[in-house]
TIMI-2910 file (N, C-alpha, C, CB; in pm, 1 decimal, decimal comma, always signed):
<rs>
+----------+----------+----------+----------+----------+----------+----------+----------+----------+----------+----------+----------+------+
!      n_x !      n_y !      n_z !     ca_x !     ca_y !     ca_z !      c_x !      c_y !      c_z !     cb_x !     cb_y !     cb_z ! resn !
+----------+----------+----------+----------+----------+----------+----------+----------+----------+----------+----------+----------+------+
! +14188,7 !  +7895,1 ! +12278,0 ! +14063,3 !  +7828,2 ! +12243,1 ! +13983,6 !  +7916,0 ! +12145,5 ! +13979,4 !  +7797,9 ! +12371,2 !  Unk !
! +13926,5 !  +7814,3 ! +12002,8 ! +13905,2 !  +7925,7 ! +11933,7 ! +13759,1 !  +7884,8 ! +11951,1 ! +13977,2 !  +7950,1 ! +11785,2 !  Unk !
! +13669,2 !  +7986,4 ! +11991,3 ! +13506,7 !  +7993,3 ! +11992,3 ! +13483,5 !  +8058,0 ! +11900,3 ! +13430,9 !  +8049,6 ! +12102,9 !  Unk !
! +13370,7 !  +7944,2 ! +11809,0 ! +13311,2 !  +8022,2 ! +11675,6 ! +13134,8 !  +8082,7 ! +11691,4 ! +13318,4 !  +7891,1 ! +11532,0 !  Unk !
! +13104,5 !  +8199,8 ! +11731,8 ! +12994,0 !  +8226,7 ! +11745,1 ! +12908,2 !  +8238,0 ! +11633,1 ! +12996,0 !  +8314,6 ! +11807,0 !  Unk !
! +12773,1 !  +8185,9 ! +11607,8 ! +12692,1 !  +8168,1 ! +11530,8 ! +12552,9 !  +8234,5 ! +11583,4 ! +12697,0 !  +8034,7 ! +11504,5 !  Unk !
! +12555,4 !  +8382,0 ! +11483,9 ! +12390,1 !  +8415,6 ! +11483,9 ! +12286,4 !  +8357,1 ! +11419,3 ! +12364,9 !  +8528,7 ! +11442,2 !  Unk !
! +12210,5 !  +8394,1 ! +11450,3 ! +12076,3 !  +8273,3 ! +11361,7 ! +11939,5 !  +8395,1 ! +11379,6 ! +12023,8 !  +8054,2 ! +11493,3 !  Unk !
! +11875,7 !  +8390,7 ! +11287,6 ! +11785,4 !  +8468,7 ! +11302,3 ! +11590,4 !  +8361,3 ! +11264,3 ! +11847,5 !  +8607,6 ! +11186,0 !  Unk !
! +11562,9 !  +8335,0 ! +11345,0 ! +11450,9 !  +8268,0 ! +11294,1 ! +11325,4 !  +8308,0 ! +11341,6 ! +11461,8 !  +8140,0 ! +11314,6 !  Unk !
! +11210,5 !  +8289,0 ! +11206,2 ! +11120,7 !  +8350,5 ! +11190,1 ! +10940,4 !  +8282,8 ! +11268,6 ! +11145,5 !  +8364,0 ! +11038,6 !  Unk !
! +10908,5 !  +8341,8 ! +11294,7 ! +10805,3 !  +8224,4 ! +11393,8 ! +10662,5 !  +8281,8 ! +11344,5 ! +10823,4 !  +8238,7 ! +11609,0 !  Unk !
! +10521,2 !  +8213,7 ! +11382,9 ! +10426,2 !  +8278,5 ! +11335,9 ! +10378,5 !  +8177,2 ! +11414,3 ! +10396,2 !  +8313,7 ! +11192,7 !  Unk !
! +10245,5 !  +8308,9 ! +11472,0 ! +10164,8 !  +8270,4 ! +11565,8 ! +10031,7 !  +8273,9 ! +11534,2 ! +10185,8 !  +8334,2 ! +11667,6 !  Unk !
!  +9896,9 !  +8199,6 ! +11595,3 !  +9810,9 !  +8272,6 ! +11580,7 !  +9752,6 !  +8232,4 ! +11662,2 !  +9762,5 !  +8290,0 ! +11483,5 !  Unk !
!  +9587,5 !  +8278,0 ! +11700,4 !  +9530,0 !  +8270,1 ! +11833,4 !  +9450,8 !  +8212,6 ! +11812,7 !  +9494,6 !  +8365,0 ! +11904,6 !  Unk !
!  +9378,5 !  +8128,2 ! +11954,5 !  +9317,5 !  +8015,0 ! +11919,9 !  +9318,6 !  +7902,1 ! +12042,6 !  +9386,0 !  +7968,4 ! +11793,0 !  Unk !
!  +9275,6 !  +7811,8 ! +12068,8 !  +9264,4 !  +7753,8 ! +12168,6 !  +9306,3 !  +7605,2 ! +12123,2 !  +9133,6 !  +7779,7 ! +12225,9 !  Unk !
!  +9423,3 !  +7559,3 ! +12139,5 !  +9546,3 !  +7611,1 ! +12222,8 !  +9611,8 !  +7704,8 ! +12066,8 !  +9673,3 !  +7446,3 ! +12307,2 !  Unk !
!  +9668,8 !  +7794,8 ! +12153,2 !  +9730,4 !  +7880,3 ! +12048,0 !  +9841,6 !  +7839,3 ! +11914,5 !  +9796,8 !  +7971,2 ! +12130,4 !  Unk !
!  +9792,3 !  +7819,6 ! +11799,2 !  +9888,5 !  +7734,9 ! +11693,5 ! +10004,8 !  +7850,0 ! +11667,9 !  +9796,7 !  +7681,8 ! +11525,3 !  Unk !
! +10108,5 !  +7770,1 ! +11649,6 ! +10247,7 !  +7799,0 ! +11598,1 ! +10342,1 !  +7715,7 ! +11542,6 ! +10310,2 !  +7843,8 ! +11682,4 !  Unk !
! +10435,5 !  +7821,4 ! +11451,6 ! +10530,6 !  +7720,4 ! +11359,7 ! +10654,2 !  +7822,1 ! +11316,2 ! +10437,8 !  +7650,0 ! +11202,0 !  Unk !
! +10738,7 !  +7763,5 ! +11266,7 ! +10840,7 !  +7823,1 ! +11219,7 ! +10845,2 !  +7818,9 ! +11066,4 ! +10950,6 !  +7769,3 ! +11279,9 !  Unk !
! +10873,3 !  +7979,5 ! +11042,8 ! +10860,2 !  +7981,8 ! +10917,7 ! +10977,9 !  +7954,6 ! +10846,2 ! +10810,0 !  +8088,9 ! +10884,9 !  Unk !
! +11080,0 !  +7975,4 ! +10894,1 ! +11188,3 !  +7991,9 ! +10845,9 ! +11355,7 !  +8038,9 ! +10985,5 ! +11132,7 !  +8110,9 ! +10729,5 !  Unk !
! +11432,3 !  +7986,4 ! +10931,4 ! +11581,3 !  +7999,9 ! +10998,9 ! +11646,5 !  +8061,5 ! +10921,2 ! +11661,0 !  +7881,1 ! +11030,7 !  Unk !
! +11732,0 !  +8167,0 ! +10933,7 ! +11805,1 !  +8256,7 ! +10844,7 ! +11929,2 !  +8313,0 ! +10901,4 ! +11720,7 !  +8365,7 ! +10804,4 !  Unk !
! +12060,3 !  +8316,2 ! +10832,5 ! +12217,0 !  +8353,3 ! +10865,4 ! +12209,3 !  +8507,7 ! +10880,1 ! +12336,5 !  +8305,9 ! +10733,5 !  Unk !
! +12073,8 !  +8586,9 ! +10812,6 ! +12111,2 !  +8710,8 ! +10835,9 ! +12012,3 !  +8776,7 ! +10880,1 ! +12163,0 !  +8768,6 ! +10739,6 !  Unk !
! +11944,6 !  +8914,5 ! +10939,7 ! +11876,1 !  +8914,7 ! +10970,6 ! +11774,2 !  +9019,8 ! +10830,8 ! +11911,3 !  +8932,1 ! +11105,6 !  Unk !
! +11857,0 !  +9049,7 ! +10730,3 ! +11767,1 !  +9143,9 ! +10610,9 ! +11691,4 !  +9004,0 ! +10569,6 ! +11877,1 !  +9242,0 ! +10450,6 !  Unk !
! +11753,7 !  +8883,6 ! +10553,1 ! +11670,8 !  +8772,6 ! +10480,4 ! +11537,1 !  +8697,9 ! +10577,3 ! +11790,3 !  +8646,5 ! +10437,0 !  Unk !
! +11567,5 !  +8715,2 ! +10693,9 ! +11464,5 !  +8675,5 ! +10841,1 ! +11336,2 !  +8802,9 ! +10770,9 ! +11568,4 !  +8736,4 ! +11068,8 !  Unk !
! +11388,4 !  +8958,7 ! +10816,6 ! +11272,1 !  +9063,4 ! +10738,4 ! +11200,6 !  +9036,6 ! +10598,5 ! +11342,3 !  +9199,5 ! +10707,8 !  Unk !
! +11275,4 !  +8928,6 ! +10535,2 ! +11222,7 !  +8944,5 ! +10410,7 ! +11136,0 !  +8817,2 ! +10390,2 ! +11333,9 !  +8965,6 ! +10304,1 !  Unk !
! +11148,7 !  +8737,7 ! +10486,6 ! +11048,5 !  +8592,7 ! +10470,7 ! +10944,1 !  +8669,9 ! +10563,9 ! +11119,5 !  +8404,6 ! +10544,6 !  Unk !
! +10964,7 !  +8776,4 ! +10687,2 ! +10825,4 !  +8805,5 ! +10742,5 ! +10742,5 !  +8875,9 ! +10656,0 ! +10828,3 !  +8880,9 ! +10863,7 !  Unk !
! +10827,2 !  +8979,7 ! +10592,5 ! +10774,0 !  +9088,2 ! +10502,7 ! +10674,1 !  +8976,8 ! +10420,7 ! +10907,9 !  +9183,2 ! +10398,4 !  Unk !
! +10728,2 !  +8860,8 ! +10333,5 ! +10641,2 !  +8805,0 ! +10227,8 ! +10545,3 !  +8691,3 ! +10249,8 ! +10720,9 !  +8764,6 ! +10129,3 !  Unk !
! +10554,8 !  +8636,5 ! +10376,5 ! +10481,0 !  +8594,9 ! +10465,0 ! +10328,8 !  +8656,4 ! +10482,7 ! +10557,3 !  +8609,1 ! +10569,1 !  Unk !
! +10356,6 !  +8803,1 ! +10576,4 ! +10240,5 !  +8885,2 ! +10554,8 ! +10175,1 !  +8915,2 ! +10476,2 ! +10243,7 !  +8960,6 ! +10573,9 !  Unk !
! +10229,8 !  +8942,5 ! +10350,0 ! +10177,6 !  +8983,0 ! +10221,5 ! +10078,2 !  +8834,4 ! +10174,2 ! +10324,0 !  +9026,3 ! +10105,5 !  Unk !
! +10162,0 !  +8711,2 ! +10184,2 ! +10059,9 !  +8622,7 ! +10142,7 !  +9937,0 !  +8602,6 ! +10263,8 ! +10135,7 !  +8481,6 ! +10104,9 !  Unk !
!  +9896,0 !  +8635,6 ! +10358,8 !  +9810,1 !  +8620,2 ! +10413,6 !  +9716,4 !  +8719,5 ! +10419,2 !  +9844,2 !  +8584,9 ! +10500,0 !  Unk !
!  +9739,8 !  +8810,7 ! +10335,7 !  +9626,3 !  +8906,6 ! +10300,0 !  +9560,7 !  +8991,0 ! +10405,0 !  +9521,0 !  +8832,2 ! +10242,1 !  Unk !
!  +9600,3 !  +9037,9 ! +10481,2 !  +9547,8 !  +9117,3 ! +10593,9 !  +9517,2 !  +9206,7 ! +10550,9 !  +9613,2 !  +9147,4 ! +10694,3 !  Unk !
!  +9389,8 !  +9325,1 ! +10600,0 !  +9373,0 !  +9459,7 ! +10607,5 !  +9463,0 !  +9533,8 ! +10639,8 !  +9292,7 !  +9488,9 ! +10672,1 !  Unk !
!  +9485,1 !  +9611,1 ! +10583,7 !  +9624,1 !  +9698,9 ! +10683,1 !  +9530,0 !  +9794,8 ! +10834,8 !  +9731,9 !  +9874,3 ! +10531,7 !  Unk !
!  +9424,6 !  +9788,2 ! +10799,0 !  +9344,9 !  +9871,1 ! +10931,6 !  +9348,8 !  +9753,1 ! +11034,3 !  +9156,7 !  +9931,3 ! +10898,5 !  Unk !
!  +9368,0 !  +9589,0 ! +11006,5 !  +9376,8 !  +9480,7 ! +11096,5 !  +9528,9 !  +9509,4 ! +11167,2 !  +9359,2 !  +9327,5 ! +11011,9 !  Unk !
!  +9618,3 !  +9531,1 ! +11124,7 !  +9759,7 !  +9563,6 ! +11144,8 !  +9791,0 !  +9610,6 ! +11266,4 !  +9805,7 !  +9653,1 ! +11057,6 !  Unk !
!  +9775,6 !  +9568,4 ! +11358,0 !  +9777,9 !  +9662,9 ! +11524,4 !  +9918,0 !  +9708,5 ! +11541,9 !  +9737,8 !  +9556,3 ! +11686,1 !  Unk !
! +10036,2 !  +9649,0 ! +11502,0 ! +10191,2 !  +9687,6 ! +11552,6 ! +10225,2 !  +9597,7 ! +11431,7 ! +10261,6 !  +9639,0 ! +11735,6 !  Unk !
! +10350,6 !  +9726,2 ! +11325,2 ! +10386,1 !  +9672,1 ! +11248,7 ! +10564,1 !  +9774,7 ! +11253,4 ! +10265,8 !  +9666,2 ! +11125,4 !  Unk !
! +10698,1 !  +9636,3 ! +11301,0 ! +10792,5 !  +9720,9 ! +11283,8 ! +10874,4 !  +9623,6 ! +11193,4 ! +10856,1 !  +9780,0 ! +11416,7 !  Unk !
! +10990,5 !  +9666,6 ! +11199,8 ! +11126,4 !  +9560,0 ! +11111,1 ! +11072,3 !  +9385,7 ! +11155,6 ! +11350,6 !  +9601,1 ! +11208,3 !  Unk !
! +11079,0 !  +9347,1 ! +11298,4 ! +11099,8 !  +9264,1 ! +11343,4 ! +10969,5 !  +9154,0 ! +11412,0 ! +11186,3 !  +9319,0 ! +11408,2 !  Unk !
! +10867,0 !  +9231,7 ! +11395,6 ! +10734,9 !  +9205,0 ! +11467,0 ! +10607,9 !  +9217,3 ! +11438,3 ! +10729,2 !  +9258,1 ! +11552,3 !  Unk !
! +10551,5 !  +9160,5 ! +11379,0 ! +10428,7 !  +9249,6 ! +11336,2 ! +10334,7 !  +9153,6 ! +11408,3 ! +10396,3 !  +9277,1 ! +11155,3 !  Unk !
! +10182,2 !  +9230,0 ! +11455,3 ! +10012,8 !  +9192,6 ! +11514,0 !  +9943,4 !  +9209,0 ! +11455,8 !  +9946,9 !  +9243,6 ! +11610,2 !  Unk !
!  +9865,7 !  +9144,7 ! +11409,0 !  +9696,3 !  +9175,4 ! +11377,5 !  +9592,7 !  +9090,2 ! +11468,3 !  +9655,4 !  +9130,2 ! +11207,8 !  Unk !
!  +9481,7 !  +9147,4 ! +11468,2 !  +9401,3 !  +9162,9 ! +11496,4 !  +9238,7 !  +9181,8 ! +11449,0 !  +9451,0 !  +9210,4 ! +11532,3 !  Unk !
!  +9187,0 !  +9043,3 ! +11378,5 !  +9014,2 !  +9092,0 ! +11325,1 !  +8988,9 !  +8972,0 ! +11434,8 !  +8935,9 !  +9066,1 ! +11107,5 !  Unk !
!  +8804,3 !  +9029,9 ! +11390,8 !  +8734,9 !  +8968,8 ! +11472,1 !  +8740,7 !  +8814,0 ! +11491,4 !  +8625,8 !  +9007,2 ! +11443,3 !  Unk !
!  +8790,7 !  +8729,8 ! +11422,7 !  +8818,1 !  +8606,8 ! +11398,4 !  +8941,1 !  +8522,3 ! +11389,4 !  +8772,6 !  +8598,7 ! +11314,7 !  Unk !
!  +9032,0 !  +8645,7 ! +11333,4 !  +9154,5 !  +8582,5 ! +11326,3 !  +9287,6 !  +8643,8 ! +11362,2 !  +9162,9 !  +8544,6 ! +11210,2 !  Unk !
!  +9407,3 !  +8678,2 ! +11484,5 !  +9458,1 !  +8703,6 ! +11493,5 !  +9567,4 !  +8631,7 ! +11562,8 !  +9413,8 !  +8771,7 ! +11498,7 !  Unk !
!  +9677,3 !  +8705,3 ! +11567,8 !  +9838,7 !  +8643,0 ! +11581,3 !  +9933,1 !  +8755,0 ! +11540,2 !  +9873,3 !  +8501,0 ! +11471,7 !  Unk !
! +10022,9 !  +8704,2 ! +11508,1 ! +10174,5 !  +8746,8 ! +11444,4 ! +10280,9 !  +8695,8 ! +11367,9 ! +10240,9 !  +8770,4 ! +11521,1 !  Unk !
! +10371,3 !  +8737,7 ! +11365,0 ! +10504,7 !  +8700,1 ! +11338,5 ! +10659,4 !  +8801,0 ! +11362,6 ! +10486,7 !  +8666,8 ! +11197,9 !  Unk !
! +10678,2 !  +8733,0 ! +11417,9 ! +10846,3 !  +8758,3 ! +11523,1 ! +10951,8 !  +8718,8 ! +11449,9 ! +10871,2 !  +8657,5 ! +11676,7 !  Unk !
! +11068,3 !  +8814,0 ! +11438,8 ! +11160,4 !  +8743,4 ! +11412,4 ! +11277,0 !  +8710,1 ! +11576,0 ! +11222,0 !  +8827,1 ! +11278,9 !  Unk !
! +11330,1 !  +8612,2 ! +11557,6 ! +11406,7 !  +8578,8 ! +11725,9 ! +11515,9 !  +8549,7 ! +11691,1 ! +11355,9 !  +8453,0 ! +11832,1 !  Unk !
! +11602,1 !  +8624,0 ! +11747,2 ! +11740,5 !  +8636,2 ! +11748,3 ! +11839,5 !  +8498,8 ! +11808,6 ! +11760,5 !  +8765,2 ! +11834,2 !  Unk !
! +11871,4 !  +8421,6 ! +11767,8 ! +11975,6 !  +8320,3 ! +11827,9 ! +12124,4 !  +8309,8 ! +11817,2 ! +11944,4 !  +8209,8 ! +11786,3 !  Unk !
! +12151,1 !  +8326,9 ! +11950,2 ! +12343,0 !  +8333,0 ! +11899,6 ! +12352,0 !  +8170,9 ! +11960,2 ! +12492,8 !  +8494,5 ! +12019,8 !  Unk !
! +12449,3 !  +8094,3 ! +11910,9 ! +12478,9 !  +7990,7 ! +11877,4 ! +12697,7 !  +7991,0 ! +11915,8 ! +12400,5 !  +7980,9 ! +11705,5 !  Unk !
! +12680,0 !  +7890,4 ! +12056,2 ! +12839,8 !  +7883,7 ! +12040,0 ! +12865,7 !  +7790,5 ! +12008,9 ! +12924,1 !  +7903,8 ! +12133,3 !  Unk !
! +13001,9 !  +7779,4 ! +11961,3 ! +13044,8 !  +7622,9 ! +11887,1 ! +13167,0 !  +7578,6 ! +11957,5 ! +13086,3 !  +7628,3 ! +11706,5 !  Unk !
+----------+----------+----------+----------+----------+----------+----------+----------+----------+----------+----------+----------+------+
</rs>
């Protein structure tokens, strides 16, 4: 039996708020191209970098007085 496993890397963005809004930014085959829609993602939303509470490869928080959230990237393996 041949099982074809499928990673998936997709990109999510959150923000806070009552009820808390979210969406998907993007689905991606690899995970440098998942980093690179969060990476340019962030950049268009213009944050302070002193707003920046946790910023790694895969995750980043901010935090101002008005507006905060994230964006995750989430790992999906996929069997076929």
């Amino acid at each position: 039996q041949n099982q074809k496993i499928m990673k998936l890397y997709v990109v999510n963005y959150y923000e806070g708020g009552t009820p808390m809004e979210g969406k998907t930014l993007g689905v991606f085959d690899s995970l440098d191209k998942a980093k690179e829609s969060l990476t340019q993602n962030l950049k268009e939303l213009e944050i302070p970098e002193e707003c920046i509470k946790t910023q790694e490869d895969e995750y980043v928080f901010w935090d101002m007085d008005d507006f905060w959230g994230g964006i995750e990237i989430q790992k999906l393996t996929l069997n076929n």
